[in-house]
ChimeraX commands (.cxc) that place a marker at each C-alpha (Angstrom):
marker #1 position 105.35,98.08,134.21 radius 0.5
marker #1 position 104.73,99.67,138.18 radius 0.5
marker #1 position 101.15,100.70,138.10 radius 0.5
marker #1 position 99.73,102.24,141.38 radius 0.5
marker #1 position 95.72,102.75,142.24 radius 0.5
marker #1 position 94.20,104.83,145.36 radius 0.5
marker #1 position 91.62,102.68,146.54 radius 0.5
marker #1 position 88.52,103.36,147.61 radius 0.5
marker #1 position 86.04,102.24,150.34 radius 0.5
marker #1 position 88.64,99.97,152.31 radius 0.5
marker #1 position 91.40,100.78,155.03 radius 0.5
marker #1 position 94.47,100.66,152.53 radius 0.5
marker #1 position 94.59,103.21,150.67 radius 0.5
marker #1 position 96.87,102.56,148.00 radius 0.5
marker #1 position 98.09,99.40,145.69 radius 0.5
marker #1 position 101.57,99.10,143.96 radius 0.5
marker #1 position 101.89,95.88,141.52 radius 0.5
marker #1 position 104.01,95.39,138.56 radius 0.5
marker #1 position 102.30,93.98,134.80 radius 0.5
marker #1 position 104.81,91.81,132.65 radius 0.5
marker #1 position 102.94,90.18,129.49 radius 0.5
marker #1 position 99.63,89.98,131.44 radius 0.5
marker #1 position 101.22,88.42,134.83 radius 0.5
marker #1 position 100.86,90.34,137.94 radius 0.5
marker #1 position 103.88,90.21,140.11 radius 0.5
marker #1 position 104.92,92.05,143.18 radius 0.5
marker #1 position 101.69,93.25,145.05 radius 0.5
marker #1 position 102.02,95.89,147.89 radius 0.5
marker #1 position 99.12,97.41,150.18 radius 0.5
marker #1 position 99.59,100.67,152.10 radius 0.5
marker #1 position 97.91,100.87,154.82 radius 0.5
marker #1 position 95.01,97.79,156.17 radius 0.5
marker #1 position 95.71,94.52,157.46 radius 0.5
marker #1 position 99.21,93.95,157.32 radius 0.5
marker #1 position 99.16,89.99,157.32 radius 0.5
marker #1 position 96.39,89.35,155.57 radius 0.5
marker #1 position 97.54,91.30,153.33 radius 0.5
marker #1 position 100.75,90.41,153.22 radius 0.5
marker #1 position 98.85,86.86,152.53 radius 0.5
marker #1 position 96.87,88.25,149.66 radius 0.5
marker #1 position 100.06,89.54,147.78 radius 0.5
marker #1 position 101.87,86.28,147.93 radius 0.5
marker #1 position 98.55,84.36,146.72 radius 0.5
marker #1 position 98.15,86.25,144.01 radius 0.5
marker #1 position 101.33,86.47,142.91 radius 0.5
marker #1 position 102.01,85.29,139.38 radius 0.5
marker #1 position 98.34,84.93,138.51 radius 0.5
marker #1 position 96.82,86.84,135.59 radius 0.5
marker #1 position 94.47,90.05,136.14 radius 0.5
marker #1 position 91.26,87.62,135.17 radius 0.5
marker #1 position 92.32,84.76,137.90 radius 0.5
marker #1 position 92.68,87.54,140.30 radius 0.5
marker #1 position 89.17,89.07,138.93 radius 0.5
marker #1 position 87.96,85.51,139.51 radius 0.5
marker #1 position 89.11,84.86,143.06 radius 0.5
marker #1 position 88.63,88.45,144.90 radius 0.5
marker #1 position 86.21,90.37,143.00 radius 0.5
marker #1 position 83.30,90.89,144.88 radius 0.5
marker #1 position 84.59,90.10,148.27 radius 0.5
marker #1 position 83.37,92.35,151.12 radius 0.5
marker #1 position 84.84,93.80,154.52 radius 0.5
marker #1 position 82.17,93.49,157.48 radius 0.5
marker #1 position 79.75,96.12,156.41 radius 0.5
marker #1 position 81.70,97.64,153.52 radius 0.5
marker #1 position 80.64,97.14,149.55 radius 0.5
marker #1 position 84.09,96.37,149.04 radius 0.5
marker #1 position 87.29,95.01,150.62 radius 0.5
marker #1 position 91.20,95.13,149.82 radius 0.5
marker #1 position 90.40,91.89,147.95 radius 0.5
marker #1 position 87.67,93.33,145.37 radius 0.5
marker #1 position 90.39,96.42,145.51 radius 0.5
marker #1 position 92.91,94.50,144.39 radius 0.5
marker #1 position 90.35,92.87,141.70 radius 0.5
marker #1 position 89.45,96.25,140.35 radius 0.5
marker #1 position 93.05,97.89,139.69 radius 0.5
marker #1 position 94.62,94.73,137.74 radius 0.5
marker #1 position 91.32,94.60,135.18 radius 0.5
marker #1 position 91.77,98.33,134.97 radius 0.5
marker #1 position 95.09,98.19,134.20 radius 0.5
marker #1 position 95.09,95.67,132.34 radius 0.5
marker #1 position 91.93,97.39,130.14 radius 0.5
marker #1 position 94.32,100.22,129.68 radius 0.5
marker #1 position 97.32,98.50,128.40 radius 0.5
marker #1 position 95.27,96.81,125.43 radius 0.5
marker link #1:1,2 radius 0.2
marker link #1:2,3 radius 0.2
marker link #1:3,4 radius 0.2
marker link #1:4,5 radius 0.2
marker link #1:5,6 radius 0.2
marker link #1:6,7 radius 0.2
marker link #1:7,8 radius 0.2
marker link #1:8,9 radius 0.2
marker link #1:9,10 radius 0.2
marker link #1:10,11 radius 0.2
marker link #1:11,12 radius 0.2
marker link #1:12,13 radius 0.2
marker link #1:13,14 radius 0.2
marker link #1:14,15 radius 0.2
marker link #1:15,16 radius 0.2
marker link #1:16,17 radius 0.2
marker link #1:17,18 radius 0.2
marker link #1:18,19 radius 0.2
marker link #1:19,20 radius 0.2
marker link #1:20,21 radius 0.2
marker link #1:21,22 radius 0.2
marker link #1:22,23 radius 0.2
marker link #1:23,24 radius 0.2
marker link #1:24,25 radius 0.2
marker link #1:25,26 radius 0.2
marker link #1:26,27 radius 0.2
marker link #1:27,28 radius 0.2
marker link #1:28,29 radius 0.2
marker link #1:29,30 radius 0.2
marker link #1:30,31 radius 0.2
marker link #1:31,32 radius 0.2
marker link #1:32,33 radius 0.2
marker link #1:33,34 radius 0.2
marker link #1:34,35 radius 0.2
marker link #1:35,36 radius 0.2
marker link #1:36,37 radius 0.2
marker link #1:37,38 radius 0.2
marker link #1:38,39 radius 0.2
marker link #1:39,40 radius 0.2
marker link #1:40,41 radius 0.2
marker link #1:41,42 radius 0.2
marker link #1:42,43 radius 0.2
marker link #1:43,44 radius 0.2
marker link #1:44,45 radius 0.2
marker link #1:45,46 radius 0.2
marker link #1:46,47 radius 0.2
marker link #1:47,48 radius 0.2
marker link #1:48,49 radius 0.2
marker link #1:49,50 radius 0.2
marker link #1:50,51 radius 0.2
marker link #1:51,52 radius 0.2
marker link #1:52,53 radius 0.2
marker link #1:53,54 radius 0.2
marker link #1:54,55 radius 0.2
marker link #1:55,56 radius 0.2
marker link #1:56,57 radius 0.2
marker link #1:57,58 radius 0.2
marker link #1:58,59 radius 0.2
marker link #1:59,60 radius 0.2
marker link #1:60,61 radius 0.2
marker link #1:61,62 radius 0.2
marker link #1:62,63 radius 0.2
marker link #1:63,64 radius 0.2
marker link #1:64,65 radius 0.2
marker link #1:65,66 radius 0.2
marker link #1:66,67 radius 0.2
marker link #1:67,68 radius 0.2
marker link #1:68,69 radius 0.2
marker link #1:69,70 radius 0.2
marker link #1:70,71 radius 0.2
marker link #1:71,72 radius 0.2
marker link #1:72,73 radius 0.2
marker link #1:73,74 radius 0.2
marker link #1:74,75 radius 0.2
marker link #1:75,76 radius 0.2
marker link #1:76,77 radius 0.2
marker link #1:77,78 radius 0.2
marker link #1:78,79 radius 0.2
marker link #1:79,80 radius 0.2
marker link #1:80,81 radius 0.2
marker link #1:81,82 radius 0.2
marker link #1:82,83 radius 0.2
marker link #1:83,84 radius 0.2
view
């Protein structure tokens, strides 16, 4: 299932990933740091919503409270929460 979540706090502003039987596949960002995040995407790719929690949440930007990381972290637990 495509889920898509505005971020907040961070210079993308938007994450696209598909949710198959608790796998996360096929991460986009808009906007941000194109090769890191392009980096990110391919990392996580495959991994569950918890072993993304695991890695990313938490992870700042500079001066921010958050990052595209954390981002990430937050919309895969909240999906996931709302597929149970």
């Amino acid at each position: 299932m495509k889920h898509i979540y505005r971020t907040q706090g961070t210079c993308a502003t938007q994450i696209s990933f598909d949710m198959e039987d608790g796998v996360v596949r096929n991460v986009a960002f808009t906007g941000g740091c194109n090769g890191n995040l392009k980096a990110v995407s391919t990392l996580v790719d495959g991994m569950t919503p918890k072993q993304i929690a695991e890695k990313c949440k938490g992870i700042k930007c500079g001066f921010k409270q958050t990052s595209c990381a954390d981002q990430l972290a937050n919309a895969v637990l909240k999906a996931y929460n709302e597929g149970k």
